[in-house]
N, CA and C atoms as a LAMMPS dump frame, in Angstrom:
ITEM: TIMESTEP
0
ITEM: NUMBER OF ATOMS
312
ITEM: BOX BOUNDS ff ff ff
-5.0000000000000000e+02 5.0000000000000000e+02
-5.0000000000000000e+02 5.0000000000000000e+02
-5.0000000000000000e+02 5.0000000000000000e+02
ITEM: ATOMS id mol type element x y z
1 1 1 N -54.139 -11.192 52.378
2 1 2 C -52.953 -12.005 52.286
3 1 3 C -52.603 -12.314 50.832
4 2 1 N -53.648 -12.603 49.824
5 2 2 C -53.079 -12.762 48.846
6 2 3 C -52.686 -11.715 48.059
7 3 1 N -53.561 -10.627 48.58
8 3 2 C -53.346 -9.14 47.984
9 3 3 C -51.555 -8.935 47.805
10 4 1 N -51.141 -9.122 49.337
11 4 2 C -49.993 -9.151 49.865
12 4 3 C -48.993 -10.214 48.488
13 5 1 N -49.086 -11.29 48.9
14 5 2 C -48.56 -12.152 48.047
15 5 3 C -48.01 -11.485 46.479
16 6 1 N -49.184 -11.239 45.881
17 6 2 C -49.565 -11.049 44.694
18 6 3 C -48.595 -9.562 44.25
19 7 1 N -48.46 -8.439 45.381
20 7 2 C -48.046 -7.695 45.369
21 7 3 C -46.271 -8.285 45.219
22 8 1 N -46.145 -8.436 46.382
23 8 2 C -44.773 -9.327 46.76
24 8 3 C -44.156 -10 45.229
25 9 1 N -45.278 -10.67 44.589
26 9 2 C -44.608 -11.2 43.332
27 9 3 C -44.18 -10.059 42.084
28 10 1 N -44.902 -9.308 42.095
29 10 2 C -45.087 -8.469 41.242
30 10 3 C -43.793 -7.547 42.091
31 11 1 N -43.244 -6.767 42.899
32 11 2 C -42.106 -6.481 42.786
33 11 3 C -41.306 -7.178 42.495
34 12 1 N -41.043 -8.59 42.447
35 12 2 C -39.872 -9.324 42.402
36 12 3 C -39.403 -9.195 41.117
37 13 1 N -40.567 -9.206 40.212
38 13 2 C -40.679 -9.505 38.802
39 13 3 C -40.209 -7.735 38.041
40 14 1 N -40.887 -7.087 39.155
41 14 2 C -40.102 -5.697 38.573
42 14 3 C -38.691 -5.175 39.048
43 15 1 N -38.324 -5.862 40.288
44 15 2 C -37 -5.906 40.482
45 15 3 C -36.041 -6.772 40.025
46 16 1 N -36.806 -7.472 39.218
47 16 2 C -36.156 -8.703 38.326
48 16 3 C -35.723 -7.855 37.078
49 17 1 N -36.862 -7.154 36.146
50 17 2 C -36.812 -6.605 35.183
51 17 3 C -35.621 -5.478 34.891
52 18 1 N -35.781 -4.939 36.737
53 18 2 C -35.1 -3.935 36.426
54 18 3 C -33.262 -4.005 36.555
55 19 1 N -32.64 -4.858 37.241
56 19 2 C -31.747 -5.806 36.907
57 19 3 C -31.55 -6.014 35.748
58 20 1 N -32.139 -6.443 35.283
59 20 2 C -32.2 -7.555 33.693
60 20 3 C -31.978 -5.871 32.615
61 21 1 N -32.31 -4.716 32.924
62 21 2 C -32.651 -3.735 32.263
63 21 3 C -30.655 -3.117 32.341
64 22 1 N -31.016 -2.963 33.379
65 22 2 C -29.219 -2.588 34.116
66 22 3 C -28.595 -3.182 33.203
67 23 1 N -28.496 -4.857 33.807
68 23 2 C -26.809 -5.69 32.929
69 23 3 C -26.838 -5.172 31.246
70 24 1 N -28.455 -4.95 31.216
71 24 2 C -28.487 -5.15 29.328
72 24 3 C -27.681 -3.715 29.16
73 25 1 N -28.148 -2.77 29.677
74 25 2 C -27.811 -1.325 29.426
75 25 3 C -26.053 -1.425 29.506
76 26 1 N -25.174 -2.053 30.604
77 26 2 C -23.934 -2.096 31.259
78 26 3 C -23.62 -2.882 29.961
79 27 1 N -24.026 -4.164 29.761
80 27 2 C -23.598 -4.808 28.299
81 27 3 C -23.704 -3.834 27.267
82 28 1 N -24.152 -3.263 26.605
83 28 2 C -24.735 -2.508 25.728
84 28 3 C -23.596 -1.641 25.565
85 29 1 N -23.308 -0.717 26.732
86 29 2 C -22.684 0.39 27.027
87 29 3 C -20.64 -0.438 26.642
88 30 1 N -20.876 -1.473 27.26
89 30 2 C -19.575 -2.286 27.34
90 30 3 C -18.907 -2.183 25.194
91 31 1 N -20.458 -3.123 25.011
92 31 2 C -20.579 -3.124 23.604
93 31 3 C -20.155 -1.881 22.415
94 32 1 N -20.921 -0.796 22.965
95 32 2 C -20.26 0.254 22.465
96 32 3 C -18.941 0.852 22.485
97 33 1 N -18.642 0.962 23.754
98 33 2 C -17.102 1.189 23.761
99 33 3 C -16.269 -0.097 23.087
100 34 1 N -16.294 -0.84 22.544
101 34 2 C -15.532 -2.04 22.239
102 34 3 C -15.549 -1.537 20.251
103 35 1 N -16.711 -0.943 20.544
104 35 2 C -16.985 -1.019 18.806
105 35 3 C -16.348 0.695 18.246
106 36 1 N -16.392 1.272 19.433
107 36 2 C -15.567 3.132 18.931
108 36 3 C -14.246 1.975 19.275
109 37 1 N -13.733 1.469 19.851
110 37 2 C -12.351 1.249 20.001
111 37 3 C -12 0.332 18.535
112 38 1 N -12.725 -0.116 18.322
113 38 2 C -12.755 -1.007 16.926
114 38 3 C -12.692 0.337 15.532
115 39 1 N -13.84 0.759 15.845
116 39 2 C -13.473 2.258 14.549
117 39 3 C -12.331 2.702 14.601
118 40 1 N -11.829 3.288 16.302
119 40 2 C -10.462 3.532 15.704
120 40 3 C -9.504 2.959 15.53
121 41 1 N -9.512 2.04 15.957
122 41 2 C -8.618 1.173 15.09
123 41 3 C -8.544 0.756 13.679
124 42 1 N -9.807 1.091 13.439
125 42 2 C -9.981 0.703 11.489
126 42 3 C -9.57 1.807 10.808
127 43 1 N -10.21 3.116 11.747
128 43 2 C -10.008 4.689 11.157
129 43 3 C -7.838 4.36 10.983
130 44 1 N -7.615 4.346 12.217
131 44 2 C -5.73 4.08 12.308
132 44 3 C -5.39 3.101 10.663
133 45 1 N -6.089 1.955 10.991
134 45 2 C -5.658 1.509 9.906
135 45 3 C -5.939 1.754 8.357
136 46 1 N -6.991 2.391 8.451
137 46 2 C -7.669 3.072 7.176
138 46 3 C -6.319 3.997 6.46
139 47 1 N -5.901 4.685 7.697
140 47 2 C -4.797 6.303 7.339
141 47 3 C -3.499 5.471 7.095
142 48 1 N -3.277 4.53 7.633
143 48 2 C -2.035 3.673 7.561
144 48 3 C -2.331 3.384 5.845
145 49 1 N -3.125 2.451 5.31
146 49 2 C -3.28 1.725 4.264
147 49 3 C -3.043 3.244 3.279
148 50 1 N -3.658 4.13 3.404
149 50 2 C -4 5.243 2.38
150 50 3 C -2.413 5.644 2.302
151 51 1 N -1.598 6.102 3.04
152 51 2 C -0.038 5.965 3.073
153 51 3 C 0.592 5.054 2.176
154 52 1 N 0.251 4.241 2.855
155 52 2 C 0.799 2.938 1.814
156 52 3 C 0.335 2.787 0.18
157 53 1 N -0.749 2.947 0.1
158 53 2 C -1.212 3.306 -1.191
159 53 3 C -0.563 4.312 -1.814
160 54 1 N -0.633 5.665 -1.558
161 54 2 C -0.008 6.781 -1.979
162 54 3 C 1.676 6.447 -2.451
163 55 1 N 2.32 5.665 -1.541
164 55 2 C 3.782 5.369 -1.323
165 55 3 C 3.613 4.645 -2.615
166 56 1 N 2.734 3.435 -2.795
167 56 2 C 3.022 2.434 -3.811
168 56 3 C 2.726 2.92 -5.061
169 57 1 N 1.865 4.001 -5.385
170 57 2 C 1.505 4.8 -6.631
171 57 3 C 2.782 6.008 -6.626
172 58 1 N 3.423 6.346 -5.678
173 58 2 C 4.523 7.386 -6.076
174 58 3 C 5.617 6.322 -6.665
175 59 1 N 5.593 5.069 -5.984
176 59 2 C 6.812 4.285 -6.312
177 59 3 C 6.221 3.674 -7.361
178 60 1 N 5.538 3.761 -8.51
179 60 2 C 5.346 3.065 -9.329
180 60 3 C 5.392 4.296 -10.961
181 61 1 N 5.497 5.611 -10.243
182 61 2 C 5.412 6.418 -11.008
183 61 3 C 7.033 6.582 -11.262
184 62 1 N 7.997 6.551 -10.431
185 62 2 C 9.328 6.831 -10.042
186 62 3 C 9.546 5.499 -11.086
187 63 1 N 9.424 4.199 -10.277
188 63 2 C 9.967 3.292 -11.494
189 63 3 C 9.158 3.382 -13.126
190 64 1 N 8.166 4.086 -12.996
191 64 2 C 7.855 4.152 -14.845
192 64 3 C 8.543 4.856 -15.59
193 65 1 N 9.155 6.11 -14.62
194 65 2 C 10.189 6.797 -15.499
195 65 3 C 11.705 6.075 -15.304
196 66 1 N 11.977 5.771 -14.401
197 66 2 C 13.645 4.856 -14.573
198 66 3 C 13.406 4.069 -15.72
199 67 1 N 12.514 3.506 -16.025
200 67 2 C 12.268 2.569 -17.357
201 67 3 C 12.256 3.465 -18.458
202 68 1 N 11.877 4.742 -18.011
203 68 2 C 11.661 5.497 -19.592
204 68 3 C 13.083 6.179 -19.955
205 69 1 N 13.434 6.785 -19.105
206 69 2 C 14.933 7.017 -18.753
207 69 3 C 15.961 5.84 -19.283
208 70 1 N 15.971 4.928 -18.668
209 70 2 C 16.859 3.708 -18.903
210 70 3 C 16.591 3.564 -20.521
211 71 1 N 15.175 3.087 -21.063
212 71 2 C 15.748 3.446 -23.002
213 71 3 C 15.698 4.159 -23.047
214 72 1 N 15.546 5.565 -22.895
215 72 2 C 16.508 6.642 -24.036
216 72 3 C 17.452 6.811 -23.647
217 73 1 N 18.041 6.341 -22.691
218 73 2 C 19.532 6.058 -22.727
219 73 3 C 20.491 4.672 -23.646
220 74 1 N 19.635 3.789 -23.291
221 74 2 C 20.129 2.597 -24.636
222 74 3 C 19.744 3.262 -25.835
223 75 1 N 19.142 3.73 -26.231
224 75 2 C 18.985 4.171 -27.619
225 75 3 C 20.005 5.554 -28.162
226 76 1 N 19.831 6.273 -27.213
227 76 2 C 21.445 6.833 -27.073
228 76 3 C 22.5 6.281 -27.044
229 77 1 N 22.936 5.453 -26.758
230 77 2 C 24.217 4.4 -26.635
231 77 3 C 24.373 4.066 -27.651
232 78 1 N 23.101 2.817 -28.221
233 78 2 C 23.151 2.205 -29.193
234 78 3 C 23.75 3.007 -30.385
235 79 1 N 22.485 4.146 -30.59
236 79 2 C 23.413 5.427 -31.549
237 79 3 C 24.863 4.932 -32.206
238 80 1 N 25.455 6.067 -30.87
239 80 2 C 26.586 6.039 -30.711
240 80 3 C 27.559 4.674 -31.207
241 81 1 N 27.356 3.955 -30.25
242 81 2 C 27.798 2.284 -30.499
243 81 3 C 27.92 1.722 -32.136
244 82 1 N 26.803 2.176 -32.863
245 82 2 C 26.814 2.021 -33.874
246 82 3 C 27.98 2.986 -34.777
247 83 1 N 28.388 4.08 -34.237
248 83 2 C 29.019 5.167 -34.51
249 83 3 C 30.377 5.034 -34.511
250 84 1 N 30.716 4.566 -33.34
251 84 2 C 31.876 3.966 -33.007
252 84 3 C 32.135 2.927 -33.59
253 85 1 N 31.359 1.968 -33.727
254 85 2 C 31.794 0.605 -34.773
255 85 3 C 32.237 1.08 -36
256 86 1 N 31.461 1.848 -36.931
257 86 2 C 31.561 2.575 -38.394
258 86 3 C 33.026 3.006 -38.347
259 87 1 N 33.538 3.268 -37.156
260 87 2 C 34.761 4.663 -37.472
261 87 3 C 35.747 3.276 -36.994
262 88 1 N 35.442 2.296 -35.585
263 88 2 C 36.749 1.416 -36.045
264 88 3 C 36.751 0.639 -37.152
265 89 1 N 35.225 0.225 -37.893
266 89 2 C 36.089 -0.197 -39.139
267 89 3 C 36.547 0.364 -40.035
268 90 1 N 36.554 1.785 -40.282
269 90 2 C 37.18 2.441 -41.329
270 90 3 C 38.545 2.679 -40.671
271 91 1 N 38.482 2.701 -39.983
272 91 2 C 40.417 2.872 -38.76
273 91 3 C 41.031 1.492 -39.639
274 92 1 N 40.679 0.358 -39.139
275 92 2 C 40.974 -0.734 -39.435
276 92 3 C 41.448 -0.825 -41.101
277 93 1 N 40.213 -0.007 -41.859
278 93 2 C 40.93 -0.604 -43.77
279 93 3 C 41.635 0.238 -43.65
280 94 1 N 42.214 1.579 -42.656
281 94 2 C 43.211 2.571 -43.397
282 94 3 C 44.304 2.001 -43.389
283 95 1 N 44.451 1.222 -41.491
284 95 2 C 45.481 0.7 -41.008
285 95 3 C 46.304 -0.001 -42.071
286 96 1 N 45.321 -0.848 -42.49
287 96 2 C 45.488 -1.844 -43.424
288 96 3 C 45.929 -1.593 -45.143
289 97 1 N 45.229 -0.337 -45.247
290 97 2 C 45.778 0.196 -46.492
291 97 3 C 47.502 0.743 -46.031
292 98 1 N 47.309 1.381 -45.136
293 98 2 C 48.882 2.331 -44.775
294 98 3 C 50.128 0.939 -44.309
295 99 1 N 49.892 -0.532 -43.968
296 99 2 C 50.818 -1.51 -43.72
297 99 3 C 50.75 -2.128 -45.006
298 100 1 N 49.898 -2.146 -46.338
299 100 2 C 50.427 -2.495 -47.161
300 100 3 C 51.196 -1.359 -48.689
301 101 1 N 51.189 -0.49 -48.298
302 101 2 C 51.613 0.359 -49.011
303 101 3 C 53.041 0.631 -48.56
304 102 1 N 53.262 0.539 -46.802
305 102 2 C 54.615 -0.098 -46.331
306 102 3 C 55.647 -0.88 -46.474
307 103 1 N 54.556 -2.2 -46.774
308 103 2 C 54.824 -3.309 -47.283
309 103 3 C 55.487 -3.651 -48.693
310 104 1 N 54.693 -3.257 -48.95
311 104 2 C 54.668 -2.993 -50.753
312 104 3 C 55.365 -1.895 -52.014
């Protein structure tokens, strides 16, 4: 009888274990799939960010030249500008010579 007993306990405890072995494995298994669904989602967002990166280094290369572009174009202008001032003030003393020689 106690043989019996003793036996009796000792499956319980291994049908206990083996339960306890199951949920852990079913958790486990749960666990894993949660964590590939997590990679790809990081992998997704990984390829997203690298896009975005790439985008923000092309757009930073694009605006370094509009800036480089934009002065040598003022400095071209300026040039000029300066060029154009020189010639209306010499317009101006001819004007001014040719209305008093009119004048006069």
């Amino acid at each position: 009888m106690t043989t019996d007993l003793t036996t009796e306990i000792l499956k319980q405890i291994r049908d206990g274990i083996t339960e306890l072995r199951e949920d852990f494995n079913q958790r486990l298994d749960q666990t894993n799939e949660r964590l590939d669904q997590t990679n790809e989602r990081l992998d997704q967002t990984n390829s997203r960010l690298g896009r975005v990166e790439q985008g923000l280094n092309d757009l930073g290369k694009f605006m370094r030249q509009i800036a480089l572009d934009q002065a040598r174009h003022e400095r071209f202008h300026a040039h000029h500008v300066e060029h154009l001032e020189e010639d209306v003030t010499d317009l101006k003393a001819r004007v001014q010579r040719l209305e008093q020689r009119a004048v006069g």
